[in-house]
C-alpha positions in Angstrom: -45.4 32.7 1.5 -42.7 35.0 2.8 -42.7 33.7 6.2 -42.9 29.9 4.6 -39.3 30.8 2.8 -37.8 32.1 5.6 -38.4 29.1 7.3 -37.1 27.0 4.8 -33.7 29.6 4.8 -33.1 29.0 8.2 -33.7 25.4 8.1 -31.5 25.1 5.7 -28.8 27.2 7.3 -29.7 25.2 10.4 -28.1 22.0 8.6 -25.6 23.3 6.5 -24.2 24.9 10.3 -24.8 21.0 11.5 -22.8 19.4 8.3 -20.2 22.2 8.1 -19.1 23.4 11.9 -15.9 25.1 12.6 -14.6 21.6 14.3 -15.5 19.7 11.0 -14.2 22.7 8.6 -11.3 22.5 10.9 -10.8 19.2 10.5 -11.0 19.2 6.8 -9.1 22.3 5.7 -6.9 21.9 3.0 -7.3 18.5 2.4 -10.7 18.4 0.0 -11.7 15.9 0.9 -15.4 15.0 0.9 -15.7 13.3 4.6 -14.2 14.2 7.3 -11.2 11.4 8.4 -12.1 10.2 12.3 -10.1 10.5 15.0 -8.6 13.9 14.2 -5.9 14.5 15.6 -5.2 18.2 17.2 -1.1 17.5 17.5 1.0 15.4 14.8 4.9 14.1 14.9 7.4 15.8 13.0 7.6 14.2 9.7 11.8 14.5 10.0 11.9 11.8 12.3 9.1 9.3 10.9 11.5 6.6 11.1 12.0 7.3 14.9 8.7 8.3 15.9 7.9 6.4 19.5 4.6 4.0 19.2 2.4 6.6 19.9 3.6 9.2 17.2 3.4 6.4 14.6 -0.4 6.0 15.4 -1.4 9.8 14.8 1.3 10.2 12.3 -0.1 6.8 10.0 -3.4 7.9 10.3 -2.9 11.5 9.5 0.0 10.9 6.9 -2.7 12.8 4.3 -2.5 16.0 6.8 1.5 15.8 7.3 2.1 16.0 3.6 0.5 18.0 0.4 -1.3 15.6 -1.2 -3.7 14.9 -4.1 -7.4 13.2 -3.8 -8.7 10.7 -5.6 -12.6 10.2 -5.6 -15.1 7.3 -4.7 -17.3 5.6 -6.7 -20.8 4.2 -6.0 -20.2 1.7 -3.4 -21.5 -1.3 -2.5 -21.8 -2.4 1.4 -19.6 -4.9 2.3 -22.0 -7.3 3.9 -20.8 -10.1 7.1 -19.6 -13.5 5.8 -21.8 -16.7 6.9 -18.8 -18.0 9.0 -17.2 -15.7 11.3 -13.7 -15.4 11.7 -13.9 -16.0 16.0 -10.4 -17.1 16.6 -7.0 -18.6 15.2 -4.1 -20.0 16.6 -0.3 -20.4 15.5 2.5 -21.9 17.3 6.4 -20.5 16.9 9.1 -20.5 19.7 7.9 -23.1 21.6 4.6 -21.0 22.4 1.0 -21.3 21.1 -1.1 -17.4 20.3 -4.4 -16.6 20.0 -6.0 -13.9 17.6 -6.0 -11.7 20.6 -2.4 -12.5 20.9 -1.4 -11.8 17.8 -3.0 -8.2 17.7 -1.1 -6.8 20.8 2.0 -8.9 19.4 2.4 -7.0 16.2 0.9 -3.5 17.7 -1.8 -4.1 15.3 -4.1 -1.1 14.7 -6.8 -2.1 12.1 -7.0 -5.6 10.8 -9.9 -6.8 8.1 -10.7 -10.7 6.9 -12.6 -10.6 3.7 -13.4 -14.4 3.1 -15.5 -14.7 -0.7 -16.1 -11.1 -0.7 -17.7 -10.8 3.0 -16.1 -9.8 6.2 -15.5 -12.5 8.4 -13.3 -10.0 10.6 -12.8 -6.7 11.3 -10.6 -5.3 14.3 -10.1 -1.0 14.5 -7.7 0.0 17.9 -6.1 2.6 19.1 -9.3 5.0 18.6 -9.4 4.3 14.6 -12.6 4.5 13.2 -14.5 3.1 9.4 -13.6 6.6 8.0 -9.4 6.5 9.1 -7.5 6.8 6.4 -4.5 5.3 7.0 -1.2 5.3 5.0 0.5 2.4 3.3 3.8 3.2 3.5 5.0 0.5 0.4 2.2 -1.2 -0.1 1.5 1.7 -2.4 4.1 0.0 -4.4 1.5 -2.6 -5.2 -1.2 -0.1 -5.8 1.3 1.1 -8.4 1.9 -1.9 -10.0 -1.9 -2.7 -10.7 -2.0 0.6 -12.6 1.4 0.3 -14.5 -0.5 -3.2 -15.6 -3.8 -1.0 -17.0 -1.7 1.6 -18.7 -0.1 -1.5 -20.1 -3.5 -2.8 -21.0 -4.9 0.7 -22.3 -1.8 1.0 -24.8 -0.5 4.0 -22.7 2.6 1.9 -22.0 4.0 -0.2 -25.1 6.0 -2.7 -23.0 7.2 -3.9 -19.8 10.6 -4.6 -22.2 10.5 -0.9 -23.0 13.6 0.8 -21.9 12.8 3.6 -19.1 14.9 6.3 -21.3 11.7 6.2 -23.5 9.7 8.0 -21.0 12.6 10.0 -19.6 14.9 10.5 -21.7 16.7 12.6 -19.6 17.9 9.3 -17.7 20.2 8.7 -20.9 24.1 8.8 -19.7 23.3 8.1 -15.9 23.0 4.9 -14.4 19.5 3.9 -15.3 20.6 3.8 -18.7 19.8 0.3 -20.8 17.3 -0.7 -17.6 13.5 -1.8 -18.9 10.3 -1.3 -17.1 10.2 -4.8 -16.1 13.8 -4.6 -14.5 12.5 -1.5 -12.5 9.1 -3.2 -11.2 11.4 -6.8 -10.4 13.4 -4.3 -8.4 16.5 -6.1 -10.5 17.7 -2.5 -12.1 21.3 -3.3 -10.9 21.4 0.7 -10.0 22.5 0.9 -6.4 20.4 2.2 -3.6 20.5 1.6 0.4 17.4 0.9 1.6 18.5 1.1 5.2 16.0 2.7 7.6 18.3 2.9 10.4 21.2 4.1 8.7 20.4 8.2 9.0 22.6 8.8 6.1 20.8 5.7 3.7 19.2 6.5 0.2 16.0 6.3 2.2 16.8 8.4 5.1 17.4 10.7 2.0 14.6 10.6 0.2 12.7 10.7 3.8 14.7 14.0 4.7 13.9 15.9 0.8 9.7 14.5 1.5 9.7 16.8 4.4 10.9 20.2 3.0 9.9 22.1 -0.1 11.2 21.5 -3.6 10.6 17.5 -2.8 10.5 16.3 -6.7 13.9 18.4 -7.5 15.3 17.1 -4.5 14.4 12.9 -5.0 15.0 13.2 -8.5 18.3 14.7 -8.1 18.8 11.8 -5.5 18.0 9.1 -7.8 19.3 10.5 -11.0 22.5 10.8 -9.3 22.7 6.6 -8.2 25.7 4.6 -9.6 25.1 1.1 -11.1 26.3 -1.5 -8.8 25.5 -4.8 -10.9 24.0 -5.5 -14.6 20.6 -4.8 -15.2 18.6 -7.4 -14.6 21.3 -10.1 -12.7 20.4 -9.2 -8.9 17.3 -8.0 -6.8 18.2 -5.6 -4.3 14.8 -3.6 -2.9 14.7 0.1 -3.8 12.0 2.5 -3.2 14.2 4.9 -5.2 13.6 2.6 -8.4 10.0 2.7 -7.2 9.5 6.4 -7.2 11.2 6.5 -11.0 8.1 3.6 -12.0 6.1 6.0 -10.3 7.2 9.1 -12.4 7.3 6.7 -15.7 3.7 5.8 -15.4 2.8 9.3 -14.7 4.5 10.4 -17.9 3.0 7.6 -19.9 -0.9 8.5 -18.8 -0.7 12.4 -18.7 -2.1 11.9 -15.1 -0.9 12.0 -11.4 -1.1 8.5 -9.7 -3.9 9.6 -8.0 -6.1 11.0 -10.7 -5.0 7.5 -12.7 -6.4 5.7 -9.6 -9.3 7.8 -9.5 -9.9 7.2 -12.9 -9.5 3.1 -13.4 -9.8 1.7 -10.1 -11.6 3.7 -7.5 -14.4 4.8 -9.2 -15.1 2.5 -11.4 -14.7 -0.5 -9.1 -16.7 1.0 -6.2 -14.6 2.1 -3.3 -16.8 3.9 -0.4 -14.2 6.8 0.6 -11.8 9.1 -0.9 -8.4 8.7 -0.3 -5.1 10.9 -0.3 -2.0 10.3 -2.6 1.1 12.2 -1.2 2.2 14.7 -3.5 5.7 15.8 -4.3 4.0 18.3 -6.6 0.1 18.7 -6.0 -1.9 17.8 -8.8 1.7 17.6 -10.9 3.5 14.3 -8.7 2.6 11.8 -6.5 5.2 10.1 -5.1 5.2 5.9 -6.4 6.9 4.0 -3.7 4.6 4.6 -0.9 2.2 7.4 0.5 -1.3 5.9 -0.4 -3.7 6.7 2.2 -7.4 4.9 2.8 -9.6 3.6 5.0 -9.6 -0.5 6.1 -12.6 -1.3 4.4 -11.3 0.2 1.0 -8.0 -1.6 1.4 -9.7 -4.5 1.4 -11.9 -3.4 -1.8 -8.2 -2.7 -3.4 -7.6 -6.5 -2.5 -10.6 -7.4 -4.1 -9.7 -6.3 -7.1 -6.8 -8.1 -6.9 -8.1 -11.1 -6.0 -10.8 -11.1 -9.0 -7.9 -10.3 -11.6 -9.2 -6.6 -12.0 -12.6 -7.5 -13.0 -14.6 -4.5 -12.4 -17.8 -5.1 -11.3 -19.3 -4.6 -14.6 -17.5 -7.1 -15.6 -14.4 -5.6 -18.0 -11.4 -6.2 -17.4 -9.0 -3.8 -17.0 -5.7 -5.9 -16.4 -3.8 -7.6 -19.2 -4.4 -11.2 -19.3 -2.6 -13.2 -16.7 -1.1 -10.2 -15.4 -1.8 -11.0 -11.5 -0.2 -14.7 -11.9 2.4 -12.6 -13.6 3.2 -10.3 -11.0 3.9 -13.7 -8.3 6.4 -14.6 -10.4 8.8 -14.3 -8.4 12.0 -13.3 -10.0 14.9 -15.9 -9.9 17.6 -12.7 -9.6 20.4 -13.6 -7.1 19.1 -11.8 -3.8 15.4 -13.0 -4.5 16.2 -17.2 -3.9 17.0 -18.5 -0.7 17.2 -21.8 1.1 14.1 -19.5 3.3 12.4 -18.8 -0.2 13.8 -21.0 -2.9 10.6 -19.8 -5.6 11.8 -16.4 -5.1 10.7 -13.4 -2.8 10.0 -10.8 -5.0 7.4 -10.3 -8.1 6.2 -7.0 -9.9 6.2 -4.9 -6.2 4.2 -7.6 -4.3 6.2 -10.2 -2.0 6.3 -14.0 -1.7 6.0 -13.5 2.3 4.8 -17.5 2.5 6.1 -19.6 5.5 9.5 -19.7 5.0 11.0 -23.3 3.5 13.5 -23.6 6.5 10.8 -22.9 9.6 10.9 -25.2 12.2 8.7 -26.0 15.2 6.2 -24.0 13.8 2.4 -24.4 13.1 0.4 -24.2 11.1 3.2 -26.4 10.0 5.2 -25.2 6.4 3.5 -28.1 4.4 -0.1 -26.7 6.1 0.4 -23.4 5.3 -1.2 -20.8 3.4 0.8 -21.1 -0.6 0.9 -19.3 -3.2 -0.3 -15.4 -2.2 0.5 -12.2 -2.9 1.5 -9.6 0.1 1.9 -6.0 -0.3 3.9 -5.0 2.6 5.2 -1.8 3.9 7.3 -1.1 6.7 5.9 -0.9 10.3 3.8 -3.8 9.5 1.3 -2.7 6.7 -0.4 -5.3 4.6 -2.2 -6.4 2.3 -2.4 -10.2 1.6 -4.7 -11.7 -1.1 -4.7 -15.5 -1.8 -7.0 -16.7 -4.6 -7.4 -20.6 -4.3 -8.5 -19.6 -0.7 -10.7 -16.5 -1.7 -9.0 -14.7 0.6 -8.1 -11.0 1.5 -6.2 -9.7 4.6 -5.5 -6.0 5.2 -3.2 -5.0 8.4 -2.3 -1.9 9.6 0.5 -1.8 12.4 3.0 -0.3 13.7 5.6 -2.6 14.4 8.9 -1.5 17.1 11.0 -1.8 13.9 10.8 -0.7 10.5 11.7 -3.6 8.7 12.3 -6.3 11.5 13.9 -9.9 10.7 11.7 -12.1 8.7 11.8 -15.0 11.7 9.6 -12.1 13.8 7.0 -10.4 12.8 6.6 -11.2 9.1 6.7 -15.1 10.3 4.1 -14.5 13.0 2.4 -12.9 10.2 2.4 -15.4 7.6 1.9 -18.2 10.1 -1.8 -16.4 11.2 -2.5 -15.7 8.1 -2.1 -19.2 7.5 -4.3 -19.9 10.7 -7.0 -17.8 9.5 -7.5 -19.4 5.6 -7.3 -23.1 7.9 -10.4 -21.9 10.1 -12.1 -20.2 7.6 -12.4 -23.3 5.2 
């Protein structure tokens, strides 16, 4: 009997040594999280300079962006496999400048590192470069901003937040006498406060360079909220749309006041768990387990990305079947405010809804195909800079997720978002 229990003890130390080696404790310290992220890499970029990283840094620093920052976890749920879709997603081709590209094209043209096709619920494609594996957790820059607005719509739907005509002074009312004075929760999540903020990412001295500079030293929430608290008005609530990850973070802050949670326990909570997402993820924390910051710094893997699209798509019906979104809240959020800066010739419905974009084939493209009668109407796109996406299209049952990282930030919408939009486009034609 003894010498049966000391073989059981050193079996079992035998596989906790296998499951818990220095290289994988290593690789997991400080960041409690459950599994292990793959690739792990030994050397990241200095977050200072995130906005001028060269190609390379931008891949170990996206993919890592939960290591780089303090950050809070949010928990899966029971998941269920995503299984292969009966048509396969083999090629797709879009024509712009006089040139026709193929899939393969398009991947090296937008420096694409992980790209899924989710066609009725199944994966018609799935692409994972530059060493990225089913466990890399990779970070959304402001496509968080659309994670965000699903759960500002369940707090809305839980009670926990009266109104989207509720003035943001009711949740901080310290806001009273500065310039975000009179705005509503729906002027801040339209991104149509009035309250001025430059968004520019080459501009070293922008609101954004700003906010990137306080995310990288201590005392981060004092030092964005003193940012934004300090922002002049520049035009009447609710007259113009002008894009503002500084508005953004304040939604952020609102909803975490209104639930008593961070944004990633709140996640954890309504969405992750009980929807069935396969991995933990990693919310970037101005103040761990206090703050997470609400215009960007979501971090998970491809396959749960396109879960998050998923729920999207099915109007946050949970696979239970309750629904956890207010009625009609998903048509809601496309559409697209009519704000002066949001209409264009380009976009003439608007390009702007409750944080997700209008990124359609733009109205004036010529020479282009599919052409802009033939292509893909009517979607959503959470997009974040560097070329991050999510894009979920109902009539068509379809979700995209992209992760890139594009030369530019925020390039001109007749590159890369076109290119985008028009394969996008492509891929809902050769899926049908």
């Amino acid at each position: 009997m003894k010498n049966k229990t000391l073989k059981l003890t050193l079996l079992a130390g035998l596989v906790f040594s296998s499951l818990f080696s220095p290289a994988v404790m290593a690789a997991c310290h400080g960041s409690e999280l459950t599994a292990c992220p793959a690739p792990y890499d030994a050397k990241l970029p200095d977050a200072h300079a995130m906005l001028t990283w060269s190609q390379t840094d931008r891949v170990v620093g996206f993919r890592n962006d939960y290591r780089n920052y303090a950050g809070d976890v949010f928990r899966h749920g029971n998941a269920t496999p995503l299984l292969a879709a009966d048509k396969p997603l083999t090629d797709a081709r879009y024509r712009v400048n006089g040139k026709t590209w193929n899939l393969q094209d398009y991947l090296k043209r937008q420096n694409v590192s992980g790209m899924l096709v989710l066609k009725n619920g199944r994966v018609a494609y799935k692409y994972l470069g530059e060493g990225n594996t089913d466990s890399t957790l990779w970070t959304s820059r402001s496509v968080g901003k659309s994670v965000v607005s699903a759960l500002v719509g369940v707090a809305l739907k839980e009670g926990k937040i009266h109104s989207l005509d509720d003035l943001i002074t009711q949740y901080e009312p310290d806001l009273k006498g500065t310039a975000w004075d009179g705005v509503t929760l729906k002027q801040l999540i339209t991104h149509t406060s009035g309250v001025a903020w430059n968004e520019d990412y080459t501009n070293p001295k922008s609101d954004f360079a700003q906010l990137t500079e306080c995310e990288a030293k201590p005392g981060t929430y004092d030092c964005v909220r003193t940012l934004v608290k300090g922002l002049h008005r520049e035009h009447p609530a609710g007259e113009s749309w002008s894009y503002s990850s500084g508005g953004a973070w304040l939604l952020g802050d609102v909803l975490e006041r209104a639930t008593g949670m961070t944004l990633a326990a709140y996640l954890e909570k309504s969405i992750w768990q009980p929807y069935g997402m396969a991995s933990d993820g990693v919310w970037h924390a101005y103040r761990k387990g206090q703050h997470d910051v609400g215009a960007h710094g979501f971090n998970a893997t491809l396959e749960d990305w396109g879960r998050f699209g998923q729920f999207i798509l099915h109007n946050g019906t949970l696979p239970n079947g309750k629904s956890i979104l207010p009625a009609g809240w998903v048509k809601q959020s496309a559409d697209w405010t009519q704000a002066t800066g949001s209409v264009s010739k380009a976009h003439p419905k608007g390009l702007y809804g409750y944080q997700w974009w209008n990124n359609e084939v733009p109205a004036t493209a010529t020479g282009v195909k599919p052409a802009v009668q033939d292509s893909l109407k009517d979607s959503l796109w959470a997009l974040g800079i560097f070329g991050q996406m999510i894009m979920v299209n109902q009539k068509e049952n379809l979700v995209i997720v992209q992760w890139s990282t594009w030369p530019q930030a925020e390039p001109s919408f007749s590159a890369q978002p076109l290119e985008a939009s028009l394969m996008f486009s492509a891929i809902a034609q050769a899926l049908r």
